[in-house]
DRENPA-3360 file (N, C-alpha, C; in nm, 2 decimals, always signed):
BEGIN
1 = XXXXXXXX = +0.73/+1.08/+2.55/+0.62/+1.04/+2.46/+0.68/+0.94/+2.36 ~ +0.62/+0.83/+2.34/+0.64/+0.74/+2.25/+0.53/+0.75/+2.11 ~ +0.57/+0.72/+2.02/+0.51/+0.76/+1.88/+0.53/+0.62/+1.81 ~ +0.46/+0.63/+1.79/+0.40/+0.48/+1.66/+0.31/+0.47/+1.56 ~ +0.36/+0.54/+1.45/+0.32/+0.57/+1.33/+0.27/+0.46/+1.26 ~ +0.13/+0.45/+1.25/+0.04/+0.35/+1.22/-0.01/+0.42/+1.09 ~ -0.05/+0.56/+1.06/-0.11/+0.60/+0.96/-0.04/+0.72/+0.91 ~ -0.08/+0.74/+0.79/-0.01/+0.85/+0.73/-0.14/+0.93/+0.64;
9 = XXXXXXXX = -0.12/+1.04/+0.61/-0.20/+1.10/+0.50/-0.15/+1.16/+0.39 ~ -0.23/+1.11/+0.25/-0.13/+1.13/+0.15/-0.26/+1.20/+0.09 ~ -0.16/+1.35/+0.00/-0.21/+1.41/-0.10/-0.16/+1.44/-0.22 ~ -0.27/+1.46/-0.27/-0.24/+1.41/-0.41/-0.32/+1.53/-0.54 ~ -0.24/+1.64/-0.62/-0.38/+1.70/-0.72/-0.37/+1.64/-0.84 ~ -0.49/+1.64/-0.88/-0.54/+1.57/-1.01/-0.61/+1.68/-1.12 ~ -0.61/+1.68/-1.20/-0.68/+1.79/-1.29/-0.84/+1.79/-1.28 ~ -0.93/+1.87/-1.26/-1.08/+1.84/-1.23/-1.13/+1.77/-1.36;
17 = XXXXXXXX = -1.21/+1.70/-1.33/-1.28/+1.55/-1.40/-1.19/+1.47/-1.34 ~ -1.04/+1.40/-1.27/-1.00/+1.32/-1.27/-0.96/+1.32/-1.12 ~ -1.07/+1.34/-1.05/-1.06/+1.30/-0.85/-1.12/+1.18/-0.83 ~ -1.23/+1.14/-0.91/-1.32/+1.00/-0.86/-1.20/+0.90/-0.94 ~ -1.15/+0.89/-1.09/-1.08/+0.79/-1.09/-0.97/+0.78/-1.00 ~ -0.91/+0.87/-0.93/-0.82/+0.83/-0.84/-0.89/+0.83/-0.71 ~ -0.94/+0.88/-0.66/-0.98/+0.82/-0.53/-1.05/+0.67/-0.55 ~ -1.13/+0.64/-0.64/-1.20/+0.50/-0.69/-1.12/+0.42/-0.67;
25 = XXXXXXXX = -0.97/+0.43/-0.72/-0.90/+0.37/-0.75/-0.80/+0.33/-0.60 ~ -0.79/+0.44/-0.53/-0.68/+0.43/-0.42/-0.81/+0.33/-0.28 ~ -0.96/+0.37/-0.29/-1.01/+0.32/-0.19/-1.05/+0.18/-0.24 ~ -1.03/+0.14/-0.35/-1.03/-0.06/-0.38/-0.94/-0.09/-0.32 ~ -0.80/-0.03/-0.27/-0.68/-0.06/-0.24/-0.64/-0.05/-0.09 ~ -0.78/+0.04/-0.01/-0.78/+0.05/+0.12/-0.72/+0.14/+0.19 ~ -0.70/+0.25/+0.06/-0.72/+0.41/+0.14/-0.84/+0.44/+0.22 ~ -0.84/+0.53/+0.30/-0.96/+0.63/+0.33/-1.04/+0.55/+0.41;
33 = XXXXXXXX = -0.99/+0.48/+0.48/-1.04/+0.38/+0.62/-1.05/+0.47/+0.76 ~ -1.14/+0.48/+0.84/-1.12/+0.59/+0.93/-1.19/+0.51/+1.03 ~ -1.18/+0.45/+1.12/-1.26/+0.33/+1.21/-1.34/+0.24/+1.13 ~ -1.51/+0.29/+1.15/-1.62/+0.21/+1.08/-1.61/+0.23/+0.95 ~ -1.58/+0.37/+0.89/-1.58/+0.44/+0.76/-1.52/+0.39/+0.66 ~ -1.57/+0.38/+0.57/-1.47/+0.36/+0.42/-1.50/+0.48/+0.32 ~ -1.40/+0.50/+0.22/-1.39/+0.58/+0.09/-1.41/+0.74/+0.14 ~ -1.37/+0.73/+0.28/-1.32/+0.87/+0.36/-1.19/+0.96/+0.25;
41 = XXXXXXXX = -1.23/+1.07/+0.23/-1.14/+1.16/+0.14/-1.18/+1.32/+0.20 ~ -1.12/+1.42/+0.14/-1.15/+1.53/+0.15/-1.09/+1.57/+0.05 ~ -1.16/+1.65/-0.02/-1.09/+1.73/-0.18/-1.13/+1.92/-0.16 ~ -1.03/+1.93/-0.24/-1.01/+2.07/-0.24/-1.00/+2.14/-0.38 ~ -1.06/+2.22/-0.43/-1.02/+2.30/-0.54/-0.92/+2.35/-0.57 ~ -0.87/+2.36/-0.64/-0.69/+2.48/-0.60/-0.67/+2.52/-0.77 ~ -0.61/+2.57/-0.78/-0.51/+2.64/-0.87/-0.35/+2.57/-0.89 ~ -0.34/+2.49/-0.97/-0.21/+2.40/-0.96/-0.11/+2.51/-1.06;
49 = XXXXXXXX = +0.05/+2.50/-1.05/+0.14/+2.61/-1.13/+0.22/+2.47/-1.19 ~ +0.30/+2.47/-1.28/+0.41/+2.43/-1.32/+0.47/+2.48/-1.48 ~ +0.63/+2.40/-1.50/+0.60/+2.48/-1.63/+0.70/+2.40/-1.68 ~ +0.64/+2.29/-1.74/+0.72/+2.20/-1.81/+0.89/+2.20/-1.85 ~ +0.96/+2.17/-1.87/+1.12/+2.18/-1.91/+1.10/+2.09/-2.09 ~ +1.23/+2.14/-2.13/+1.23/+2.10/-2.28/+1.20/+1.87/-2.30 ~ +1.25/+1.80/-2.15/+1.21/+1.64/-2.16/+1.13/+1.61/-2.14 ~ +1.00/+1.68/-2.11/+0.86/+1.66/-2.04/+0.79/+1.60/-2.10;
57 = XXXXXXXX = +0.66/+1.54/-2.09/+0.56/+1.52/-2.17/+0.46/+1.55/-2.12 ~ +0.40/+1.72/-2.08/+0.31/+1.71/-2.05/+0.17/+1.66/-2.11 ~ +0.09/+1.63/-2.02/-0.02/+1.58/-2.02/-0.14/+1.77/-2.07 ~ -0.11/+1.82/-1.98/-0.17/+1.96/-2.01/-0.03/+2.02/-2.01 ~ -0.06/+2.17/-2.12/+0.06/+2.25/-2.14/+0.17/+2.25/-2.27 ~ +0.27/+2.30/-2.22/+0.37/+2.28/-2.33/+0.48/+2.34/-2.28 ~ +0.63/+2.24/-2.34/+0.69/+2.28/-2.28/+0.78/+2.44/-2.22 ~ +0.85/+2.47/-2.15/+0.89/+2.60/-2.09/+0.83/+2.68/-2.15;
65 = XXXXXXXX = +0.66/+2.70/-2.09/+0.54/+2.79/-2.07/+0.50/+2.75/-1.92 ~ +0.44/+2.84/-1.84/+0.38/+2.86/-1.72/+0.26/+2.85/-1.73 ~ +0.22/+2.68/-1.69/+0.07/+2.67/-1.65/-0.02/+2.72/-1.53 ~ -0.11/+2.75/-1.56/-0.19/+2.79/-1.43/-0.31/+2.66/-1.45 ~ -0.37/+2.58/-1.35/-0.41/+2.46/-1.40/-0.57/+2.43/-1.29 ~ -0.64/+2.45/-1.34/-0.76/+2.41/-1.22/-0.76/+2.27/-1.21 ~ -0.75/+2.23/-1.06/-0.71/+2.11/-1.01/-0.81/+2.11/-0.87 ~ -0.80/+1.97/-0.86/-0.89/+1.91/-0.71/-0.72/+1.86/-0.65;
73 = XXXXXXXX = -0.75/+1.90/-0.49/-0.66/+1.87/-0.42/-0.71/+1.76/-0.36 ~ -0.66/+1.58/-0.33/-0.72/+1.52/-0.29/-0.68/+1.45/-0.15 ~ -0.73/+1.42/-0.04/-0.64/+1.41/+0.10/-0.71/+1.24/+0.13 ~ -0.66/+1.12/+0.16/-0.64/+1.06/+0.21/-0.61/+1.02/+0.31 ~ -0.64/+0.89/+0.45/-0.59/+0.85/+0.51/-0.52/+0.72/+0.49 ~ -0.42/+0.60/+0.50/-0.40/+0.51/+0.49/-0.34/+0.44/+0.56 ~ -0.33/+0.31/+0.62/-0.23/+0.24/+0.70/-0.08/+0.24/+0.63 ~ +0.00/+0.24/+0.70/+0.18/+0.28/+0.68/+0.18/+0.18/+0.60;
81 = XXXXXXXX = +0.13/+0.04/+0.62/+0.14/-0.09/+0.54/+0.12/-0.07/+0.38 ~ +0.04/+0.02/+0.38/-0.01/+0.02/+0.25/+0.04/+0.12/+0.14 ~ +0.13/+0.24/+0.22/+0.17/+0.35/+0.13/+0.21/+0.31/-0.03 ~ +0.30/+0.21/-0.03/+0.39/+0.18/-0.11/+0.30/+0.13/-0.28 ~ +0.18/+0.07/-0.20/+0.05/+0.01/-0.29/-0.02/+0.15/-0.33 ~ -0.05/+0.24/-0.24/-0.14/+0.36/-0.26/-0.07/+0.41/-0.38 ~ +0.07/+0.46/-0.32/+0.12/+0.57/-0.41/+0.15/+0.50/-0.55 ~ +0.19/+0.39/-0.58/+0.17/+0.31/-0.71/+0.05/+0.33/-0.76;
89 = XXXXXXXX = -0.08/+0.29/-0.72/-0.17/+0.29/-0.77/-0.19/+0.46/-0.82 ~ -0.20/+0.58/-0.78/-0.20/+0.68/-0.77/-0.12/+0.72/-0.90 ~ +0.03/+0.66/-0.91/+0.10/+0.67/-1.03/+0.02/+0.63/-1.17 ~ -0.05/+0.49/-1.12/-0.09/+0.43/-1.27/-0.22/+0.53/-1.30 ~ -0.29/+0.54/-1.23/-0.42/+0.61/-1.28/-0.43/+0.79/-1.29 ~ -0.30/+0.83/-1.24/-0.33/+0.95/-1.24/-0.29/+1.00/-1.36 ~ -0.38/+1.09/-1.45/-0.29/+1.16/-1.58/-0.19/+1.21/-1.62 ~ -0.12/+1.28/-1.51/+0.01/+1.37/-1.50/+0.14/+1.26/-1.57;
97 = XXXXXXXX = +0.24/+1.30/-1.57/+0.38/+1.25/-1.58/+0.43/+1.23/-1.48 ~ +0.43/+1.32/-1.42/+0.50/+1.33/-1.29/+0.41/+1.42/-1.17 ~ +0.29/+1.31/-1.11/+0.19/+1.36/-0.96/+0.31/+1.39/-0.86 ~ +0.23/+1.54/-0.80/+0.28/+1.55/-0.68/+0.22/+1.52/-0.57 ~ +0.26/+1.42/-0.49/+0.22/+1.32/-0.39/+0.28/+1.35/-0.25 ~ +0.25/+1.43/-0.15/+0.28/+1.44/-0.05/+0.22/+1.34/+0.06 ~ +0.35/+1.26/+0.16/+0.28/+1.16/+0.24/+0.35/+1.23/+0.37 ~ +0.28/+1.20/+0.45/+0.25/+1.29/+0.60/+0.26/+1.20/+0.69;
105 = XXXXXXXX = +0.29/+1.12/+0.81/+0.25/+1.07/+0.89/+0.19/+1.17/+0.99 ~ +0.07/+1.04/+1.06/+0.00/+1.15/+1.16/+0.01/+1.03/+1.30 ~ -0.02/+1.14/+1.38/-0.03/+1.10/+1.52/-0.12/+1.04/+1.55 ~ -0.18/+0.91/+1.63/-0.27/+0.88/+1.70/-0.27/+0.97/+1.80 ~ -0.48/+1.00/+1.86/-0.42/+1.09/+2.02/-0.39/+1.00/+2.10 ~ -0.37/+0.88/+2.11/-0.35/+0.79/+2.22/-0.19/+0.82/+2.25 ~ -0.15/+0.87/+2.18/+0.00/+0.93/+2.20/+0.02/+1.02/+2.31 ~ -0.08/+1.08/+2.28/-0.10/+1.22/+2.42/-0.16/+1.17/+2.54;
113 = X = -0.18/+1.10/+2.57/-0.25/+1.07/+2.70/-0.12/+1.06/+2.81;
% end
């Protein structure tokens, strides 16, 4: 089987109120293309944890305390071409210090045939 990694999906949580300025932001840039489709996402609710260290600057929190954090989990698709642009843009608009950004490459099924 040969593999040719055309697309990847990247996620991304954001604190709730702040999923449209980053999706807004990542689909002017040409995320979330799915054939005909534009501004294709899927979001999730979650429960985010972390707990700042004494160099941090959180945005929510304080340092070495354990946040528990209501957050939108947000899932994108994008061309490989473009990761490097997404995950920038994703840095500048997202509130955090430090987003955790998971990028995935996915399979075409024309791989399986």
């Amino acid at each position: 089987m040969l593999v040719d990694i055309k697309k990847v999906q990247i996620t991304v949580t954001v604190p709730l109120g702040y999923a449209n300025t980053v999706k807004q932001a990542i689909w002017e840039i040409g995320a979330g293309v799915i054939g005909n489709y534009t501004n294709c996402s899927l979001s999730t609710k979650c429960i985010g944890t972390f707990k700042p260290n004494d160099n941090a600057t959180p945005f929510i929190g304080k340092s070495n305390k354990l946040e528990y954090v209501e957050e939108e989990q947000i899932e994108v698709s994008c061309d490989i071409k473009d990761v490097r642009r997404v995950v920038d843009t994703i840095k500048k608009v997202h509130p955090y210090e430090e987003p955790a950004i998971n990028i995935v490459p996915l399979l075409d099924e024309s791989s399986f045939n």
